[in-house]
CHARMM-style PDB file with segment names, atoms N, HN, CA, C and O in Angstrom:
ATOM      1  N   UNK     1       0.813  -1.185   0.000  1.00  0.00      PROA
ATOM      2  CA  UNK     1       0.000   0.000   0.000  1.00  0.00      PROA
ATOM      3  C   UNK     1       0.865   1.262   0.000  1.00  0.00      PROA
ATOM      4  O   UNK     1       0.587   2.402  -0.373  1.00  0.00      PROA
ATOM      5  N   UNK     2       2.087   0.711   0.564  1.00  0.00      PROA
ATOM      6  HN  UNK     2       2.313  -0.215   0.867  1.00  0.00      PROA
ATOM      7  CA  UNK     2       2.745   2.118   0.860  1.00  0.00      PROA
ATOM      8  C   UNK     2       3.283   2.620  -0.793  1.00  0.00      PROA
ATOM      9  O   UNK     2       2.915   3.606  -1.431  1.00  0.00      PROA
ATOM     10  N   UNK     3       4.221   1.601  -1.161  1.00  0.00      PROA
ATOM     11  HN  UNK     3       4.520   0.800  -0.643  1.00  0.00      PROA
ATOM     12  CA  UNK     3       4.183   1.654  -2.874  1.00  0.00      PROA
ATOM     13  C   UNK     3       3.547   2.329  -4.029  1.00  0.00      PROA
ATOM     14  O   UNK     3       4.085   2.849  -5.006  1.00  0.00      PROA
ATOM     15  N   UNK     4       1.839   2.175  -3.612  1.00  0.00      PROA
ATOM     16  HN  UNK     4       1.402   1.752  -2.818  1.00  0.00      PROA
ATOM     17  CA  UNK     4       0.867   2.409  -4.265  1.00  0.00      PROA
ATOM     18  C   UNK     4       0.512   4.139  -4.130  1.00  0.00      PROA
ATOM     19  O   UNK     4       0.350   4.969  -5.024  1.00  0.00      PROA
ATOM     20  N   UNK     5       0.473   4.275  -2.773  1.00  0.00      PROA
ATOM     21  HN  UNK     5       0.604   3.601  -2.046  1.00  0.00      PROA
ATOM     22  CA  UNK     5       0.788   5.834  -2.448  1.00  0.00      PROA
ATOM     23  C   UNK     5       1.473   6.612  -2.793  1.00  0.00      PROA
ATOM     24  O   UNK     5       1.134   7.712  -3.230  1.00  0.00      PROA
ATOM     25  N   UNK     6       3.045   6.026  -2.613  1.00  0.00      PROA
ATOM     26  HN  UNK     6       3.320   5.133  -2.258  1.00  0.00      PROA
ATOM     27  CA  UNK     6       3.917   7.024  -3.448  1.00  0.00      PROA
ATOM     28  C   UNK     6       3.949   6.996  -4.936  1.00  0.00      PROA
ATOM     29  O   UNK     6       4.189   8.039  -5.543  1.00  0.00      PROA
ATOM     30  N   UNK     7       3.780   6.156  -5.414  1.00  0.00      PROA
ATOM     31  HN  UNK     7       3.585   5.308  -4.921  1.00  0.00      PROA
ATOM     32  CA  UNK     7       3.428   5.976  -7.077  1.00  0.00      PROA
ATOM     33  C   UNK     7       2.776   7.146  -6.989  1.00  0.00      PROA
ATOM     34  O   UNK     7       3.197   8.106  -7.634  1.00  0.00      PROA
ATOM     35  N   UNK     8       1.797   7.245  -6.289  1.00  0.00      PROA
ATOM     36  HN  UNK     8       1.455   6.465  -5.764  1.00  0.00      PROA
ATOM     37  CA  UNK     8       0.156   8.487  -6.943  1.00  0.00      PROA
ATOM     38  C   UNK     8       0.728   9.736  -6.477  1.00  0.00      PROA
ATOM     39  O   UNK     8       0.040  10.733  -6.698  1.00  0.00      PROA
ATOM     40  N   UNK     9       2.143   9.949  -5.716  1.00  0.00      PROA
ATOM     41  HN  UNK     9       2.702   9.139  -5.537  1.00  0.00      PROA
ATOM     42  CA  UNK     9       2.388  11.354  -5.172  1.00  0.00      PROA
ATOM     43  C   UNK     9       3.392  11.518  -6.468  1.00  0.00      PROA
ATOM     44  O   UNK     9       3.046  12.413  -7.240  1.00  0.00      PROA
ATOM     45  N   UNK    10       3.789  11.276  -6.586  1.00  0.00      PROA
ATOM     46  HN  UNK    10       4.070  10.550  -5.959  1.00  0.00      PROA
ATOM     47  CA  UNK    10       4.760  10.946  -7.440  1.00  0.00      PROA
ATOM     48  C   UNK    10       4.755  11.394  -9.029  1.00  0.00      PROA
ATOM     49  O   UNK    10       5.560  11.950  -9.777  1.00  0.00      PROA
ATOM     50  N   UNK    11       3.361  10.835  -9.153  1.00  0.00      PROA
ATOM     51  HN  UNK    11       2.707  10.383  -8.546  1.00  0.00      PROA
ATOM     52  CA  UNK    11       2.294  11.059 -10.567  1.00  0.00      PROA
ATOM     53  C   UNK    11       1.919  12.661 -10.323  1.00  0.00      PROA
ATOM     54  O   UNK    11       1.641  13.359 -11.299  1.00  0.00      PROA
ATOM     55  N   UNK    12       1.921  13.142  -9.152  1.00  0.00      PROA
ATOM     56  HN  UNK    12       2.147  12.575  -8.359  1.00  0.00      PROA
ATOM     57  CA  UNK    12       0.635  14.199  -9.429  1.00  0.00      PROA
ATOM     58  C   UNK    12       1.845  15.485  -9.360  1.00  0.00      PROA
ATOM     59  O   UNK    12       1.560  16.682  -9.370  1.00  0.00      PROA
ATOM     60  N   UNK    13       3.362  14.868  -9.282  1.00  0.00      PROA
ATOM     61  HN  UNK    13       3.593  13.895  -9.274  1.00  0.00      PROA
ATOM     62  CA  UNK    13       4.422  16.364  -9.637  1.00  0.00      PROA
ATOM     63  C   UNK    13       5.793  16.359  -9.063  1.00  0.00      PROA
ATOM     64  O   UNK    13       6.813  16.874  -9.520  1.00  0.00      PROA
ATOM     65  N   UNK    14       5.624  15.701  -8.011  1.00  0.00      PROA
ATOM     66  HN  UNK    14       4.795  15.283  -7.640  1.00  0.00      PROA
ATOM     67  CA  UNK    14       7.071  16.166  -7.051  1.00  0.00      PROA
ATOM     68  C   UNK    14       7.369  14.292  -6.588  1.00  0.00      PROA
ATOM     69  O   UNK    14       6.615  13.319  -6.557  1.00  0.00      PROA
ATOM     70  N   UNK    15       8.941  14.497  -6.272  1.00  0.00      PROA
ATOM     71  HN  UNK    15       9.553  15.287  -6.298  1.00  0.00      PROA
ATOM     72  CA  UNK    15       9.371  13.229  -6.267  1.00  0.00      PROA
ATOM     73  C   UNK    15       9.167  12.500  -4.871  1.00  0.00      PROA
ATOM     74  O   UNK    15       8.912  13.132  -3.845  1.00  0.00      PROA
ATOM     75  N   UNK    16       9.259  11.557  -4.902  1.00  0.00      PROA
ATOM     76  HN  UNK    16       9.467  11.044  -5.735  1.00  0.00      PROA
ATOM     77  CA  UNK    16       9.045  11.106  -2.972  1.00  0.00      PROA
ATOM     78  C   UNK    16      10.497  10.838  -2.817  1.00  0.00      PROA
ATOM     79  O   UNK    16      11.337  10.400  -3.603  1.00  0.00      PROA
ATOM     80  N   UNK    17      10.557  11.267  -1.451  1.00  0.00      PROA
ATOM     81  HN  UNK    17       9.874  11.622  -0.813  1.00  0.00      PROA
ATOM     82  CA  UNK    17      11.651  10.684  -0.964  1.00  0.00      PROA
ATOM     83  C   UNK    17      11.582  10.140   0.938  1.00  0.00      PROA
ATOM     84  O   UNK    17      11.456  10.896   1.901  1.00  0.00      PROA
ATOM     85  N   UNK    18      11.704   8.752   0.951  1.00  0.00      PROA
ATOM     86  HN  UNK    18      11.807   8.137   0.169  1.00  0.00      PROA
ATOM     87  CA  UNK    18      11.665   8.084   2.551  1.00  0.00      PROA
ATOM     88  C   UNK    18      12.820   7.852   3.446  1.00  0.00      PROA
ATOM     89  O   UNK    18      13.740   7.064   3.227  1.00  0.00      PROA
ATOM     90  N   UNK    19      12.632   8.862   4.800  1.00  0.00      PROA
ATOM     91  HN  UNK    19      11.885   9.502   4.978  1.00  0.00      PROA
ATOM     92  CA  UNK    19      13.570   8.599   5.323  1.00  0.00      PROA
ATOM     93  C   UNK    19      14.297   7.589   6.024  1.00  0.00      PROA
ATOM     94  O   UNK    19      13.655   6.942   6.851  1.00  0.00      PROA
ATOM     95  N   UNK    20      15.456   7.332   5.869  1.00  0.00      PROA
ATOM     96  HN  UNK    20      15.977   7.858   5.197  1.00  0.00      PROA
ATOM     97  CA  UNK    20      16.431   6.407   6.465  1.00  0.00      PROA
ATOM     98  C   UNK    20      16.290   5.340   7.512  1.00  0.00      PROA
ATOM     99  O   UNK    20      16.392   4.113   7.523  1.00  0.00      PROA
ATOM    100  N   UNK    21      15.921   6.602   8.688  1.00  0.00      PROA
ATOM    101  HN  UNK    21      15.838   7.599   8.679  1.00  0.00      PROA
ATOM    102  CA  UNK    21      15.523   6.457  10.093  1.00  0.00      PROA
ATOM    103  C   UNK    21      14.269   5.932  10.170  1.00  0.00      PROA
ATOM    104  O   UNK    21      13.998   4.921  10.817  1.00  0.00      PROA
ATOM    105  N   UNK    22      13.285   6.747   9.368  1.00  0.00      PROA
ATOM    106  HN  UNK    22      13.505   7.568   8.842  1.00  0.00      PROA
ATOM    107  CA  UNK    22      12.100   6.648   9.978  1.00  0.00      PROA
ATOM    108  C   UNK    22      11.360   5.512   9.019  1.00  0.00      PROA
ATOM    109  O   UNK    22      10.660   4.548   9.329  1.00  0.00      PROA
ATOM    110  N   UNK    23      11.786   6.001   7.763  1.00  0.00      PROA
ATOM    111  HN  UNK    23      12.355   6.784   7.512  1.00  0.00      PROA
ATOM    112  CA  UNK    23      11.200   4.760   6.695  1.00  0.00      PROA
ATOM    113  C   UNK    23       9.385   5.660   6.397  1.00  0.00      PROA
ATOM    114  O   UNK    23       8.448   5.176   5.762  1.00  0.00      PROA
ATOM    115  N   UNK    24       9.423   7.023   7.104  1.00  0.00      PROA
ATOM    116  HN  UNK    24      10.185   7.416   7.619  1.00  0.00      PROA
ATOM    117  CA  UNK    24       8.440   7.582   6.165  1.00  0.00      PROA
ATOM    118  C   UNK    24       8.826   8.384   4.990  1.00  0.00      PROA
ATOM    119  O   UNK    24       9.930   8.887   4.779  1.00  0.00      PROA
ATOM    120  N   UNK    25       7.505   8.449   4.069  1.00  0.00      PROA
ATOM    121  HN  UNK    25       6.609   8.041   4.240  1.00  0.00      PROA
ATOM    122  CA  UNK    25       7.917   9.199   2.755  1.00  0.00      PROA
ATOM    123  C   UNK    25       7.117  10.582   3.084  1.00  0.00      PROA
ATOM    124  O   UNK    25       6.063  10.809   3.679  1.00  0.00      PROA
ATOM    125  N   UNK    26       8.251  11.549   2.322  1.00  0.00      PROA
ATOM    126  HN  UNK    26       9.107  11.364   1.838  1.00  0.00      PROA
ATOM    127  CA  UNK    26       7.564  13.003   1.876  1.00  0.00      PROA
ATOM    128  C   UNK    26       8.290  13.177   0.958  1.00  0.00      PROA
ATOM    129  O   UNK    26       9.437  12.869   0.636  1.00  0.00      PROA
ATOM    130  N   UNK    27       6.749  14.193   0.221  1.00  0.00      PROA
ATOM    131  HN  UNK    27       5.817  14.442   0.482  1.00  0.00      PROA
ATOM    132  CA  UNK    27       7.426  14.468  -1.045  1.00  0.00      PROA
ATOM    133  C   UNK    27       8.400  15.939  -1.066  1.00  0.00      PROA
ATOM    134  O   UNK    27       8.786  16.206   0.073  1.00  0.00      PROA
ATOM    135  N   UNK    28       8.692  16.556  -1.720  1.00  0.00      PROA
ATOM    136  HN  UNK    28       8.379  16.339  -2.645  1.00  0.00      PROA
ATOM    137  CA  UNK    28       9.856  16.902  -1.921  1.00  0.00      PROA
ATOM    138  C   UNK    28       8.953  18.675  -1.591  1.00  0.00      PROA
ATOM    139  O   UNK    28       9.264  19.366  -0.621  1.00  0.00      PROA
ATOM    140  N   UNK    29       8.178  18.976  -2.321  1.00  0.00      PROA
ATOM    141  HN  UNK    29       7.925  18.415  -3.109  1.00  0.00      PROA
ATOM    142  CA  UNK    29       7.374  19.796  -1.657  1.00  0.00      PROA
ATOM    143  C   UNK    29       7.136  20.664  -0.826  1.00  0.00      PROA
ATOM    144  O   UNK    29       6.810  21.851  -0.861  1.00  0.00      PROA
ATOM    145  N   UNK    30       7.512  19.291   0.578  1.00  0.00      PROA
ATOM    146  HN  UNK    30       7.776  18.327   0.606  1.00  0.00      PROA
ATOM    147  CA  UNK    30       6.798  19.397   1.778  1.00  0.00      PROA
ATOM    148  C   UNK    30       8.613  19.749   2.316  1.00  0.00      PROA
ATOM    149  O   UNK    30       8.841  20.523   3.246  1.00  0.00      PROA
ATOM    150  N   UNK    31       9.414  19.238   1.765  1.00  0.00      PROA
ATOM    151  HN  UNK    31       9.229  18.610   1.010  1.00  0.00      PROA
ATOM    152  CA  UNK    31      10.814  18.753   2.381  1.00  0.00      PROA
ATOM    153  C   UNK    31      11.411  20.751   2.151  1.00  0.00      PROA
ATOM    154  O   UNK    31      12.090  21.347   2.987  1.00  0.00      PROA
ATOM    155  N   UNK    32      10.958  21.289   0.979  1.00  0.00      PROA
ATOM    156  HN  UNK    32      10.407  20.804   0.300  1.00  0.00      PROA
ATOM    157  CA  UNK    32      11.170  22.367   0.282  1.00  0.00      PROA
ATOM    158  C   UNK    32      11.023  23.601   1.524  1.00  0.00      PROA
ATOM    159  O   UNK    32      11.838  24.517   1.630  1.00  0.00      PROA
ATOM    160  N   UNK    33       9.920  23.441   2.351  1.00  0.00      PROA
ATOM    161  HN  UNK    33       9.258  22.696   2.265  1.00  0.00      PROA
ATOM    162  CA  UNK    33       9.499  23.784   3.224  1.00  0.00      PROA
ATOM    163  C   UNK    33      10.513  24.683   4.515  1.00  0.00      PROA
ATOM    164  O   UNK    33      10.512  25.831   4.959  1.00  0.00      PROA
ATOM    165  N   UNK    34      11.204  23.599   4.737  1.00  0.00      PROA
ATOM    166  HN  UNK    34      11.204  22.666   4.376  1.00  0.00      PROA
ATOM    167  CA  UNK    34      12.410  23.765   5.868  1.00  0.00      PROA
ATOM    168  C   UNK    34      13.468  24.206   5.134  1.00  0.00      PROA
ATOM    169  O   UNK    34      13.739  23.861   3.984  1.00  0.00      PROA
ATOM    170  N   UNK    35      14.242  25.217   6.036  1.00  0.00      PROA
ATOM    171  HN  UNK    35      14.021  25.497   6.970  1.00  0.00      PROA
ATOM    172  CA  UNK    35      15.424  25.772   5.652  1.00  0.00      PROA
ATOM    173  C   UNK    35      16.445  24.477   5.392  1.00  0.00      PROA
ATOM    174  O   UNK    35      17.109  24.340   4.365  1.00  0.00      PROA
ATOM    175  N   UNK    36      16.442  23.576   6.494  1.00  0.00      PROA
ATOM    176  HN  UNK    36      15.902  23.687   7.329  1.00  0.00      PROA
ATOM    177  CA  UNK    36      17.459  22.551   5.982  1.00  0.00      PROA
ATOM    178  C   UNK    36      16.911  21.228   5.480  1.00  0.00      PROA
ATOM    179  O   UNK    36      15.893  20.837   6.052  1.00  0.00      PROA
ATOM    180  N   UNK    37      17.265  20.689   4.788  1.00  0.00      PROA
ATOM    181  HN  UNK    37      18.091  21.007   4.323  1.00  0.00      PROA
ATOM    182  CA  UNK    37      16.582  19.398   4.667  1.00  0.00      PROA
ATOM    183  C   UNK    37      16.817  18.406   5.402  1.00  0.00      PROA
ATOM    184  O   UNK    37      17.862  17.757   5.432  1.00  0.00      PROA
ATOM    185  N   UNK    38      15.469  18.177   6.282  1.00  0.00      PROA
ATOM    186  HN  UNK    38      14.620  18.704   6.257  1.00  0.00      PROA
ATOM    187  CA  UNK    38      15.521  17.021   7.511  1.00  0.00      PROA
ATOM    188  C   UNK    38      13.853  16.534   7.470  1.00  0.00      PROA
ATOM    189  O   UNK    38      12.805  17.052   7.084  1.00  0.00      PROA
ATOM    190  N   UNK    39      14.167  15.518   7.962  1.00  0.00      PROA
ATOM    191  HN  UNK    39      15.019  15.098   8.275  1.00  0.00      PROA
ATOM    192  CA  UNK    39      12.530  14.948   7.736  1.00  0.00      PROA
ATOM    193  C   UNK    39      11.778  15.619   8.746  1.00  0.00      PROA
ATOM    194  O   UNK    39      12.382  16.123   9.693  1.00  0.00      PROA
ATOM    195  N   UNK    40      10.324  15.701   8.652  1.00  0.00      PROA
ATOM    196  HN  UNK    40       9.833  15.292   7.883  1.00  0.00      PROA
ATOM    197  CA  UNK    40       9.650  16.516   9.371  1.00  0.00      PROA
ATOM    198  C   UNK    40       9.453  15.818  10.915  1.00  0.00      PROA
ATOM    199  O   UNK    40       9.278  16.262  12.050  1.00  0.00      PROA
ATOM    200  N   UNK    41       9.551  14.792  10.445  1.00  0.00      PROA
ATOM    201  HN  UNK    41       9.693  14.432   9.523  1.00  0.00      PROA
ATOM    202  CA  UNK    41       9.020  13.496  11.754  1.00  0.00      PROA
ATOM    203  C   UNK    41      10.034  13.380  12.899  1.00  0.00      PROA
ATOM    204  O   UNK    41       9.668  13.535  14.064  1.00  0.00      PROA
ATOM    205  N   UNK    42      11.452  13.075  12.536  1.00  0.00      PROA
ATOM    206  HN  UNK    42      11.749  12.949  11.590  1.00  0.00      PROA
ATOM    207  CA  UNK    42      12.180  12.673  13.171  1.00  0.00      PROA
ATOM    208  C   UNK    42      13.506  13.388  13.510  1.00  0.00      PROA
ATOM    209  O   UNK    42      14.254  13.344  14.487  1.00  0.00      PROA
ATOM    210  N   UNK    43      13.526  14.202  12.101  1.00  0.00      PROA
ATOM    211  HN  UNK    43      12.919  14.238  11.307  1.00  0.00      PROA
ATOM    212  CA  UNK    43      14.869  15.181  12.202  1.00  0.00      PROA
ATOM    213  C   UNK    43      16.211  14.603  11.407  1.00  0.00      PROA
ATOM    214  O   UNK    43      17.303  15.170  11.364  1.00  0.00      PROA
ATOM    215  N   UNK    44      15.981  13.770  10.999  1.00  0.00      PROA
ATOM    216  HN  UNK    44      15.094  13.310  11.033  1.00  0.00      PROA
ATOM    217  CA  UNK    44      16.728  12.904  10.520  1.00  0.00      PROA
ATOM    218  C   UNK    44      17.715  13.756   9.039  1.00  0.00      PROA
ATOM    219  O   UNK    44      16.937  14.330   8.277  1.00  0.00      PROA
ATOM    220  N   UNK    45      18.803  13.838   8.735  1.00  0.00      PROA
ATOM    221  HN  UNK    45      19.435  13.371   9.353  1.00  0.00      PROA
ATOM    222  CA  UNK    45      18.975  14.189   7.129  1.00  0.00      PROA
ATOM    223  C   UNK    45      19.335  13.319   5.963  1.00  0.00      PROA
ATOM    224  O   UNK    45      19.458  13.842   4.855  1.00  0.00      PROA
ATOM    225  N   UNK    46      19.460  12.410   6.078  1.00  0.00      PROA
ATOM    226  HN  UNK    46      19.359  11.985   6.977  1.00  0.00      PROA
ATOM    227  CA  UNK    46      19.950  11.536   5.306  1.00  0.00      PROA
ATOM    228  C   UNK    46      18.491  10.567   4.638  1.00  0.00      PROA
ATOM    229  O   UNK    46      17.971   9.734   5.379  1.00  0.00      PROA
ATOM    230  N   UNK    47      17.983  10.773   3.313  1.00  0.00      PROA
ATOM    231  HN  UNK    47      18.405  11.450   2.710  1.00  0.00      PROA
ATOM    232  CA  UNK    47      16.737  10.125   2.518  1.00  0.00      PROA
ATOM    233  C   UNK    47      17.459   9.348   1.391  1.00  0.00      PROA
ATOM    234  O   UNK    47      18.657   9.240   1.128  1.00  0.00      PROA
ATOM    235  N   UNK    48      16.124   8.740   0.694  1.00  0.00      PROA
ATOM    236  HN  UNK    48      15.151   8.828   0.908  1.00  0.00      PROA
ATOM    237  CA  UNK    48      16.459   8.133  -0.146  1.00  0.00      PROA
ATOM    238  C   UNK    48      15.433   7.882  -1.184  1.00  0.00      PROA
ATOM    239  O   UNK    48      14.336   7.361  -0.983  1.00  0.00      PROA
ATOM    240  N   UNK    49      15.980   8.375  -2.508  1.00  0.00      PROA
ATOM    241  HN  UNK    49      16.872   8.797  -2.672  1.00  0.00      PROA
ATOM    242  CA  UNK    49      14.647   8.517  -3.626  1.00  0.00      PROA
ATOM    243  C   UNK    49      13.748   7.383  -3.402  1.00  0.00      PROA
ATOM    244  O   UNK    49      14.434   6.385  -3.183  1.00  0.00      PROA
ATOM    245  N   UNK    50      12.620   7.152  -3.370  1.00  0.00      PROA
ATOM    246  HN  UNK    50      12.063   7.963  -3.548  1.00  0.00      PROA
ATOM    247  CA  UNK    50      11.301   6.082  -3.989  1.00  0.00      PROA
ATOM    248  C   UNK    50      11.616   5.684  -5.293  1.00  0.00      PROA
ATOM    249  O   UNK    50      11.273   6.660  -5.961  1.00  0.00      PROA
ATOM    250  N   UNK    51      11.997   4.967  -5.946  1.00  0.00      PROA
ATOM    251  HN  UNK    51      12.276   4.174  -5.403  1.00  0.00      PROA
ATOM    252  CA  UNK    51      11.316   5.040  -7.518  1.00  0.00      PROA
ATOM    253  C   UNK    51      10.033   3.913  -7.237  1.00  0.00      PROA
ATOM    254  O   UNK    51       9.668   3.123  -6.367  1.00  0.00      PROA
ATOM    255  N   UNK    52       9.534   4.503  -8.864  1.00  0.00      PROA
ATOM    256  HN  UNK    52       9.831   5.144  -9.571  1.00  0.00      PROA
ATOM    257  CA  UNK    52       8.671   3.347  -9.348  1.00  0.00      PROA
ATOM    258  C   UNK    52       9.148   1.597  -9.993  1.00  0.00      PROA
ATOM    259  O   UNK    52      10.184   1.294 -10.585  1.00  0.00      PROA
ATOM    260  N   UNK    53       8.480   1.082  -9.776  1.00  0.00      PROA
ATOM    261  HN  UNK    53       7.639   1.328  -9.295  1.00  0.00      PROA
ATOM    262  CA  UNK    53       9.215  -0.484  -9.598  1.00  0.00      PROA
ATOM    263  C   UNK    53       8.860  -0.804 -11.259  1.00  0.00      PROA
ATOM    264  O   UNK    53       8.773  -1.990 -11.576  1.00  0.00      PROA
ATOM    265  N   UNK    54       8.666   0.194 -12.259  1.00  0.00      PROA
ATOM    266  HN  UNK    54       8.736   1.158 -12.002  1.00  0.00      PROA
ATOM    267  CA  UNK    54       8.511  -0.041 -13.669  1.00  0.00      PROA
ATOM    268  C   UNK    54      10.017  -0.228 -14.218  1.00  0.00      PROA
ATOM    269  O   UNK    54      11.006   0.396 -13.834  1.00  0.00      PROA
ATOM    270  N   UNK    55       9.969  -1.085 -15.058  1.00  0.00      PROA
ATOM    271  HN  UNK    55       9.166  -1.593 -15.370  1.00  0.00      PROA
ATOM    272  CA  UNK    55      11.684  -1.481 -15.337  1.00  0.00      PROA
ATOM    273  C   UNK    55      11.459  -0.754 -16.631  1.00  0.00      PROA
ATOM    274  O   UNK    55      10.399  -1.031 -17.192  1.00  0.00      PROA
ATOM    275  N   UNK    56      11.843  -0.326 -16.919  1.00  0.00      PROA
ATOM    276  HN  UNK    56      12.704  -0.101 -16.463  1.00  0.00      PROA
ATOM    277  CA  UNK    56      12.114   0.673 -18.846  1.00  0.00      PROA
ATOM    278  C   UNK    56      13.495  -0.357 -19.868  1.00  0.00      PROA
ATOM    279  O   UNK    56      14.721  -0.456 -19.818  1.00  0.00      PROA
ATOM    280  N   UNK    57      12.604  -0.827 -20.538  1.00  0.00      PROA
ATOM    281  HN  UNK    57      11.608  -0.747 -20.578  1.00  0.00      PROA
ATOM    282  CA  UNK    57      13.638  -1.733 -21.157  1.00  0.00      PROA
ATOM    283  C   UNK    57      14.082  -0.697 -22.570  1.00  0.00      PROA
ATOM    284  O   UNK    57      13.380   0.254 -22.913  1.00  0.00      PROA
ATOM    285  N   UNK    58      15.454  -1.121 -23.327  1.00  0.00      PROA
ATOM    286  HN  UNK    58      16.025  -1.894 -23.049  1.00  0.00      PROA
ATOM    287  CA  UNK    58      15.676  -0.240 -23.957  1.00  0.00      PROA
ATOM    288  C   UNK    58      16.541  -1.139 -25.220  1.00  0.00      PROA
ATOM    289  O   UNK    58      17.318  -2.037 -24.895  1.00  0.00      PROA
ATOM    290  N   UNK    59      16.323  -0.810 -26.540  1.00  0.00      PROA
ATOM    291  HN  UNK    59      15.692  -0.080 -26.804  1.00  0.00      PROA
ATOM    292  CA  UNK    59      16.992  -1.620 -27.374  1.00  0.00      PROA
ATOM    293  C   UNK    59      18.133  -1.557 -27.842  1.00  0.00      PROA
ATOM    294  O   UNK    59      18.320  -0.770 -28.769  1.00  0.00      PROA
ATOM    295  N   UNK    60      18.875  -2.102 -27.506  1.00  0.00      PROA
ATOM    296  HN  UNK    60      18.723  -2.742 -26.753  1.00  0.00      PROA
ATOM    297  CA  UNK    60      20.539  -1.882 -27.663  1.00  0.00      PROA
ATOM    298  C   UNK    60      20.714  -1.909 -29.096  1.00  0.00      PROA
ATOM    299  O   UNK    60      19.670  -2.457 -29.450  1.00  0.00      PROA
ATOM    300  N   UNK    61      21.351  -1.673 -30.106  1.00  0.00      PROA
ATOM    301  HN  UNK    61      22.199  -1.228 -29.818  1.00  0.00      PROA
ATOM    302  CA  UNK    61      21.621  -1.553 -31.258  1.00  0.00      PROA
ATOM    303  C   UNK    61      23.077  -1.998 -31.270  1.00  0.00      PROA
ATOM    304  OT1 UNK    61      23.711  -2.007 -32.325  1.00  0.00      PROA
TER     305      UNK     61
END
């Protein structure tokens, strides 16, 4: 479910990113917010992008 959530934040503009510590996601947005970048929850600075679990295949030539 959590997956499914950030997929749809994700879709609607700004990137997710979940913290380290805490293992919650915010989007980038919200992170934009604070003078420094630290998670809102915990204080934490150190995140790590979400991606989407779509693999992009590509044709080698």
């Amino acid at each position: 479910m959590d997956q499914e959530n950030a997929e749809r934040q994700e879709s609607r503009g700004g990137p997710v990113y979940e913290c380290v510590k805490c293992g919650r996601r915010v989007e980038y947005r919200e992170l934009e917010r604070y003078i420094s970048f630290r998670c809102p929850f915990c204080g934490y600075r150190i995140f790590r992008k979400v991606r989407a679990p779509v693999v992009k295949r590509i044709k080698a030539r």
